[in-house]
C-alpha positions as CSV (number, residue, x, y, z in Angstrom):
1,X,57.0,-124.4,-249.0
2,X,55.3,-127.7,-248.5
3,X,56.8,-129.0,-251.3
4,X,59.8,-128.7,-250.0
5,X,58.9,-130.3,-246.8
6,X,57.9,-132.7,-248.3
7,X,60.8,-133.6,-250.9
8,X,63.0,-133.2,-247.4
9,X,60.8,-135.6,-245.4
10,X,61.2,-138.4,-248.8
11,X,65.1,-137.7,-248.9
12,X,65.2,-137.6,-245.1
13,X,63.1,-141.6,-244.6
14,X,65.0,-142.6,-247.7
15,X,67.7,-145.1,-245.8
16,X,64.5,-146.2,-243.2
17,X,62.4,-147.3,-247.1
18,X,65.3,-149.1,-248.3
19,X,65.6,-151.1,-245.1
20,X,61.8,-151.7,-245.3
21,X,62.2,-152.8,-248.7
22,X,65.0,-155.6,-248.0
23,X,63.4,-156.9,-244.4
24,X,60.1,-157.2,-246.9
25,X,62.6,-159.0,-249.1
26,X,63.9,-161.3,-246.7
27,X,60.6,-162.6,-245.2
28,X,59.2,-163.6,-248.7
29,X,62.0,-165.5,-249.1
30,X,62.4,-167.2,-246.1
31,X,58.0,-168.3,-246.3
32,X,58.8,-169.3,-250.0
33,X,61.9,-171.3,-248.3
34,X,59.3,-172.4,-245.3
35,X,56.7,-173.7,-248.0
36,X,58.4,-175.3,-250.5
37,X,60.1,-177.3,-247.2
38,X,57.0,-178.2,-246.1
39,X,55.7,-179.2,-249.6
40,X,58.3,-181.1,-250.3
41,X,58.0,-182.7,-246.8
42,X,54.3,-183.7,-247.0
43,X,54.7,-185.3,-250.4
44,X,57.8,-187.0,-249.4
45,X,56.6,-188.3,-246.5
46,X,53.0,-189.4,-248.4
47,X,55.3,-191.7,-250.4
48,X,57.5,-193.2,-248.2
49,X,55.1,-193.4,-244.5
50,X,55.0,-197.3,-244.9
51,X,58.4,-197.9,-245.2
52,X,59.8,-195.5,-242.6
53,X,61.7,-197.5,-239.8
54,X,62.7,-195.3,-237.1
55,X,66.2,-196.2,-235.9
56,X,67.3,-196.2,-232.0
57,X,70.7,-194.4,-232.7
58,X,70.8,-191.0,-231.3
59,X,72.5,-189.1,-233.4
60,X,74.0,-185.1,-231.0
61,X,75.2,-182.1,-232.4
62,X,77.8,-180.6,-230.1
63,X,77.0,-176.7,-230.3
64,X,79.8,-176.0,-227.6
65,X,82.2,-174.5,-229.7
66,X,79.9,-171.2,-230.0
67,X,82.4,-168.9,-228.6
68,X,85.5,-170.5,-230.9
69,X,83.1,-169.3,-234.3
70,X,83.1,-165.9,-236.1
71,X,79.3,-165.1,-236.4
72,X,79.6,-165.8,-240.7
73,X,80.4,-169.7,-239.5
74,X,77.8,-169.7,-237.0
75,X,75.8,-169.0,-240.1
76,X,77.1,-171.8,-241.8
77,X,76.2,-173.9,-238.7
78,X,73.2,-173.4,-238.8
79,X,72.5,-174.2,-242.4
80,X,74.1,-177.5,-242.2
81,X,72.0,-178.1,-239.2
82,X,68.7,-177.2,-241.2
83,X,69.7,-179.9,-243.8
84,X,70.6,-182.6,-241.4
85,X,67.1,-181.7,-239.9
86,X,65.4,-181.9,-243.0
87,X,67.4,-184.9,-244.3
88,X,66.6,-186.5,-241.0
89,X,63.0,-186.1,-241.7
90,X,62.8,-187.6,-245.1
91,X,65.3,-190.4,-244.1
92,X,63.2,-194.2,-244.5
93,X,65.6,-194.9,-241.5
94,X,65.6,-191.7,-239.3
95,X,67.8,-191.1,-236.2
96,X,66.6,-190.1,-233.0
97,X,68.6,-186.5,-233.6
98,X,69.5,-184.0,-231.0
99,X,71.0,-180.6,-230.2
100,X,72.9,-180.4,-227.1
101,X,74.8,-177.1,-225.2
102,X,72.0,-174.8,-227.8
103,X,72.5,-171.3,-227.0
104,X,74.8,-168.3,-227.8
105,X,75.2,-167.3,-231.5
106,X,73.6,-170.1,-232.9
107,X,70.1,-169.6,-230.9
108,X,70.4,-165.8,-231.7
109,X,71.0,-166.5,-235.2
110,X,68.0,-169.0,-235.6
111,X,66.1,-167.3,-233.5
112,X,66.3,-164.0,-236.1
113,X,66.4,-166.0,-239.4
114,X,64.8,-169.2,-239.0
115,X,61.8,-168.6,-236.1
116,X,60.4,-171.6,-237.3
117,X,62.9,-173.7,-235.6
118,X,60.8,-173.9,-232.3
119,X,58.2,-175.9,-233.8
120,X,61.0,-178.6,-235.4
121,X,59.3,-182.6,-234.9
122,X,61.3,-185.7,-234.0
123,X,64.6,-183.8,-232.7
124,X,65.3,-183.0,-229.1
125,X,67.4,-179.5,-228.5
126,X,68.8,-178.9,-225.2
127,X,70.4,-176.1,-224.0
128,X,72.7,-178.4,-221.4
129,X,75.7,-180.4,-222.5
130,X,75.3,-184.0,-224.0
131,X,77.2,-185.0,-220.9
132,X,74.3,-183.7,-218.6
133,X,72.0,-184.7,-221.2
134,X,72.3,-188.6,-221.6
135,X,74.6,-191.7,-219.4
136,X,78.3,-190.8,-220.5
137,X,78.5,-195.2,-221.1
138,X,76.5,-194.5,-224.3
139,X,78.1,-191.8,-226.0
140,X,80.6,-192.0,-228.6
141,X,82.3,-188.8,-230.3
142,X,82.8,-189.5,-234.0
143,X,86.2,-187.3,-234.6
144,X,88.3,-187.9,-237.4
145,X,91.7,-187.6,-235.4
146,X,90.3,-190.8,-233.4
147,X,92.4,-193.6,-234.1
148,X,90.0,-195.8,-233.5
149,X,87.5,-197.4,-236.9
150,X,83.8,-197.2,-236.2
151,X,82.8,-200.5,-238.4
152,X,79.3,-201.0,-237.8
153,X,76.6,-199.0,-235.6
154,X,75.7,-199.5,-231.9
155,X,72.0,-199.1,-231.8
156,X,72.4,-198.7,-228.0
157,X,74.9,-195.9,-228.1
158,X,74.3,-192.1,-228.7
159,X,76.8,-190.4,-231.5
160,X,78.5,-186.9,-231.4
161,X,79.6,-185.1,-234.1
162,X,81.3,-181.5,-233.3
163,X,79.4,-178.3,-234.2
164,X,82.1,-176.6,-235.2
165,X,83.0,-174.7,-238.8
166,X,86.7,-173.5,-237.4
167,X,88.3,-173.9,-240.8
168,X,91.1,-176.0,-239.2
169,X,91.9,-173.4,-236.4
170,X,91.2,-176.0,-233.8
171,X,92.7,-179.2,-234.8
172,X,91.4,-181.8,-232.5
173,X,89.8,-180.2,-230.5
174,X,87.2,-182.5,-230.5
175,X,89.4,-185.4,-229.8
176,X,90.7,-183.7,-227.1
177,X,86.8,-183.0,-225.7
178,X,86.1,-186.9,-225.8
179,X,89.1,-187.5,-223.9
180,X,88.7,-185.0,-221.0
181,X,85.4,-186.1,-220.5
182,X,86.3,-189.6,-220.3
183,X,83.8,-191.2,-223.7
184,X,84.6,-193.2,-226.2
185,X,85.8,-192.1,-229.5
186,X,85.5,-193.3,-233.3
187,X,86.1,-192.1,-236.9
188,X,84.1,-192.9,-239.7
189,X,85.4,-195.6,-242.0
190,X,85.7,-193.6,-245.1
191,X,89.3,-194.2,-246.2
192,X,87.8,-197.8,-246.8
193,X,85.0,-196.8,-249.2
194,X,86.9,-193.3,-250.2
195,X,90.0,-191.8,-251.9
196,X,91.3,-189.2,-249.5
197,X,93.4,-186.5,-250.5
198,X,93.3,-184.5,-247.6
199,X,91.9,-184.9,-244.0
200,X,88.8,-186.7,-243.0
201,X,86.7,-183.8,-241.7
202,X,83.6,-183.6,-242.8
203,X,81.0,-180.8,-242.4
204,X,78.4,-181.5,-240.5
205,X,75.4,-182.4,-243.0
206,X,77.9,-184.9,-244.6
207,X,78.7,-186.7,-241.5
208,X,74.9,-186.7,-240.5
209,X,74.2,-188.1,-243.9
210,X,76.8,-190.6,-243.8
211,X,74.7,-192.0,-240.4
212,X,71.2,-191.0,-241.3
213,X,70.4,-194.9,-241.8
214,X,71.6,-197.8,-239.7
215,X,73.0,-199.2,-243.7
216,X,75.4,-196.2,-243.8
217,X,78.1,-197.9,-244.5
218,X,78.0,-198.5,-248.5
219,X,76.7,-195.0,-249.0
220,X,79.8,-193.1,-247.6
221,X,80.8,-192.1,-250.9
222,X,77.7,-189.8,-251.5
223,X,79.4,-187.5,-248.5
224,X,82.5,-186.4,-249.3
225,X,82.5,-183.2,-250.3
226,X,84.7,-181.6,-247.3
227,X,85.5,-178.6,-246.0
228,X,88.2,-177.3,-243.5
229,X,86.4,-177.1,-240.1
């Protein structure tokens, strides 16, 4: 009799051990993913300390467009925000970087697969919009339906690029943002550097890389893989 209580207790916790097996799963590989960033961070930043030169451009991520995303592109958001961060951080010529309008999906999601997030260095993440955040005479909105070039980098001005992985459901939309809110607007120059077969939209790593360093400019063509946004 109790071994039958107990084969039906094992069959009955059967679903609640295979859960406890994957969440086990899960957390070594995120603290494997946690240390070998951090490794790689140290050592990287052992090498390079003397010649890191901290740039004045401010450099936003619009996360506005949380409630236009399915949660599996929120995802995606967030994983091209973690390499911009840790880009950002190895950079010799680091932006000042910033997340404005954080909240919704995108907090939930990092808040449940990437805890360490609160404890991010050298990047400011506000929950308000960039408008309420910084003078709206400094901000420019880099959107590739712009028809305005941006040739060369204002140190004085504070850049926007669009959190948004819409796969091209939202056509400028964030064109359409920089104009309602009155701020000036720019695309990156990379039909002069790059063959384009299709339109300039970036994700958002790749436009963070392309601007990581003040000397952007020739190193365009290391960021064009795109994707439909």
């Amino acid at each position: 009799m109790k071994k039958l209580l107990k084969q039906k207790q094992w069959e009955d916790q059967r679903d609640l051990r295979k859960q406890k097996r994957k969440e086990k799963r899960q957390k070594r590989k995120q603290e494997r993913e946690t240390q070998g960033e951090q490794k790689i961070d140290i050592t990287g930043r052992k090498r390079i300390c003397r010649e890191i030169q901290p740039s004045s451009v401010r450099l936003i991520i619009d996360c506005s467009f949380d409630n236009l995303m399915a949660l599996q592109d929120v995802k995606k958001l967030n994983k091209q925000i973690r390499r911009c961060y840790a880009e950002n951080r190895r950079a010799t010529h680091p932006v000042q970087f910033y997340l404005t309008s954080h909240g919704g999906q995108l907090k939930n999601n990092m808040d449940e697969y990437d805890k360490g997030w609160v404890n991010w260095k050298d990047i400011q993440i506000h929950s308000e919009h960039y408008k309420d955040t910084l003078k709206t005479e400094e901000l420019v909105y880099l959107t590739s339906d712009s028809p305005e070039i941006l040739n060369e980098l204002d140190e004085s001005k504070a850049y926007i690029i669009g959190g948004l992985v819409d796969h091209n459901h939202h056509k400028g939309i964030t064109y359409k943002q920089a104009l309602e809110h009155g701020i000036k607007h720019a695309q990156l120059p990379l039909g002069n550097f790059v063959k384009m077969n299709s339109r300039k939209v970036l994700a958002v790593n790749h436009e963070k890389g392309s601007s990581a360093s003040c000397r952007w400019l020739p190193s365009v063509s290391m960021y064009t893989t795109l994707i439909r946004r």
